[in-house]
N, C-alpha and C positions, 0 to 999 in steps of 0.2 A: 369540436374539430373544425378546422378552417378548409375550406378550401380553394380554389381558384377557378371562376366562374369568367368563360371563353364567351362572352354574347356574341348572340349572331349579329350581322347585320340588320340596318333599318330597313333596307329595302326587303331580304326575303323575313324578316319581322312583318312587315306590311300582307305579306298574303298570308289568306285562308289557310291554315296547314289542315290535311288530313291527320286523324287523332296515330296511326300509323308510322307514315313520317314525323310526327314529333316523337313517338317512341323510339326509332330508329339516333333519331338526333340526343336523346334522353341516354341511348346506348353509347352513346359517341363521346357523350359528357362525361360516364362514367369511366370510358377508356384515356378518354383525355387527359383524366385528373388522378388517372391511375387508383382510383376505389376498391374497394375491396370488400367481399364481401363482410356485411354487419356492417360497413360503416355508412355514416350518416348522409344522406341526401341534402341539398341546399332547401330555405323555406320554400314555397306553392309559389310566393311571389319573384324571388330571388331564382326559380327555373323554369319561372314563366321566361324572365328576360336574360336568364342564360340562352335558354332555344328559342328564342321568337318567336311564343307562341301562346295564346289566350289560357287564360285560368281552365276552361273549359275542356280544350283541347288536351291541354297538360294532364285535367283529371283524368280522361277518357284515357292517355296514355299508360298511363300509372297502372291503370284497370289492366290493361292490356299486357302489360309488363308485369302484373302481378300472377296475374293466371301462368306465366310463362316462369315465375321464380325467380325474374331477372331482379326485381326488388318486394320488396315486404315494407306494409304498410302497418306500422305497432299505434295504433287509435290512443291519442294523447300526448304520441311521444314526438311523430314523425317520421318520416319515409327513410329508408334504410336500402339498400344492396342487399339482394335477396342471397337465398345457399344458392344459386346460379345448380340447383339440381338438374337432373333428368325428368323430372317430374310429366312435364310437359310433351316430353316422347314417345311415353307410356302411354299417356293417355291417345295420344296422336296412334301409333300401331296397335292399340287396342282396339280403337272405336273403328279402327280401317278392317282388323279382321275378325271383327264380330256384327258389322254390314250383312256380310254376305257368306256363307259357306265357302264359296269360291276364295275372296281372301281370306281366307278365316285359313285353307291349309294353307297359301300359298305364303303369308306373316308368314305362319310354322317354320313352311322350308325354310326360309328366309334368315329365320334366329336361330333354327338349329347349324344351318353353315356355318354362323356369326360368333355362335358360341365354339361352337369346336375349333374352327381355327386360329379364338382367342385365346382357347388354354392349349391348343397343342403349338401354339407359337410360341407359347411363354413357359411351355414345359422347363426350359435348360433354367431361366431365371426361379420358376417357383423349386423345383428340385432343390436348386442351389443354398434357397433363402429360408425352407422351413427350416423349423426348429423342432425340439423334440416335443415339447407341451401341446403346439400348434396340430402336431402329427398325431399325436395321442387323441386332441379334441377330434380328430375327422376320423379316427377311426372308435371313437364314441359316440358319434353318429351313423355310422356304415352298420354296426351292432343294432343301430332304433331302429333303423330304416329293415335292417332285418327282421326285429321282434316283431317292428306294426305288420309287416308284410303277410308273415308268418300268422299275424291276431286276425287276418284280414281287413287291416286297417291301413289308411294311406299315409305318406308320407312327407307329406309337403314342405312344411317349417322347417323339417331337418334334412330335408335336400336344398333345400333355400340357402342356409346356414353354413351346409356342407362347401359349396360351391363361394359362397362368399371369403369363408375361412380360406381356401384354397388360395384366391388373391391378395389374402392381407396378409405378407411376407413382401409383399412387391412394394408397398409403402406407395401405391399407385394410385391416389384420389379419382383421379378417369376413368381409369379400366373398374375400380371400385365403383363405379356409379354404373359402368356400363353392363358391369354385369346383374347388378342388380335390376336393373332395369329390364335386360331381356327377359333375366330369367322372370318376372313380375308379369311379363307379357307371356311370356310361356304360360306361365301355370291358369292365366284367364282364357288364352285359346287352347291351350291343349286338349281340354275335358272334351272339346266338338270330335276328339279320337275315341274307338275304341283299342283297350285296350283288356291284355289277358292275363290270364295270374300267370303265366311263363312268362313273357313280357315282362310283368313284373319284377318276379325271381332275375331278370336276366340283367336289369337296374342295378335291383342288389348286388348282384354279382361284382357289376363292372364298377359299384363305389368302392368293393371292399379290393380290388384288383386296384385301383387307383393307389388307396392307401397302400399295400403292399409297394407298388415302386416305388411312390413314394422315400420309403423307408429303406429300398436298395439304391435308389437314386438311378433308378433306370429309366434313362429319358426312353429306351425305345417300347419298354413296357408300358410306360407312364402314357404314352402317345397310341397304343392301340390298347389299352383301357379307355382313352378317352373318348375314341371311336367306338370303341364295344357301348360306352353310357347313351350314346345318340343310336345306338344300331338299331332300337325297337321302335322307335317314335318314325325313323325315317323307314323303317319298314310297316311301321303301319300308314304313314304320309303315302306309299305307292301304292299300297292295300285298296285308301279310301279316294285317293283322287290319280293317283300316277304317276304322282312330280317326284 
């Protein structure tokens, strides 16, 4: 694949870059050239003198961009566009609220708002978009989440799943990652909650109430079900800190 390499100039070629700003400049290329992700990066020396910027520098950026997912580095083959995931956010709201107790609820609040008024925004769209297969599969999970509940066992992969399935009608790559993502941070800060087997029970409840509108397409059900799924978490959120 070819593509078209913008060099800098000789003058800001001539200074010292921080490994940083050449990343920054490395992101600039990629929009420049309109890349995408999986496609192919120019060679080490060919974006050294696209960004004005030493072999060293360039490595160190690479580094930097790779941890962030912006590019993927395939040993042998050469530098590529990374899946431009979330990856990188997760780790960022995790490592922030598992610091300290303090942000450890205050994350929580944070993505439980973020969640709720991401599905209860897009109630009228997801209503609209499922199908019947898509609706059967979420209420094939609302059943697990009941039997574990009931075995005394948790639920986690299939609330994970539940909540993902919910957005894949939207054909939405963003909100698909973004939900993934909180909920991922959810489920690492959550456990700092206690919680109760009615708490529990009352999860269940509000999965299987979801599914039900669902299947009547009751945005006004669909939307305090959705409320009801948050109601224990943000009652235990006041229980244990007040927020």
């Amino acid at each position: 694949m070819s593509t078209v390499i913008d060099p800098i100039s000789r003058s800001a070629r001539s200074a010292q870059l921080r490994p940083r700003e050449v990343a920054e400049r490395i992101k600039q290329y990629i929009l420049q050239n309109r890349l995408k992700p999986g496609d192919a990066l120019p060679t080490e020396l060919e974006l050294c003198a696209a960004v004005g910027a030493s072999r060293s520098s360039v490595r160190e950026a690479i580094r930097i961009l790779t941890a962030l997912d912006i590019v993927e580095v395939r040993h042998g083959y050469g530098t590529y566009v990374g899946r431009l995931s979330l990856a990188a956010l997760v780790e960022s709201l995790t490592f922030r609220g598992l610091l300290s107790r303090d942000d450890d609820f205050r994350v929580l609040a944070e993505l439980i708002e973020v969640r709720q008024t991401l599905e209860q925004g897009l109630a009228a769209a997801i209503t609209s978009a499922l199908d019947q297969d898509l609706h059967q599969e979420l209420g094939r999970l609302a059943d697990q989440m009941d039997e574990r509940a009931r075995a005394g066992q948790t639920f986690i992969e299939q609330d994970r799943e539940f909540h993902l399935l919910l957005m894949k009608p939207l054909g939405n790559e963003l909100v698909a990652q973004l939900t993934a993502a909180f909920w991922d941070v959810h489920a690492i800060v959550a456990p700092a909650l206690h919680t109760t087997p009615a708490s529990v029970r009352e999860t269940v409840a509000a999965h299987h109430a979801i599914v039900e509108a669902l299947f009547t397409r009751d945005l006004d059900r669909f939307t305090e079900a959705i409320a009801a799924h948050y109601a224990p978490v943000r009652r235990h959120l006041k229980e244990n800190r007040g927020l």
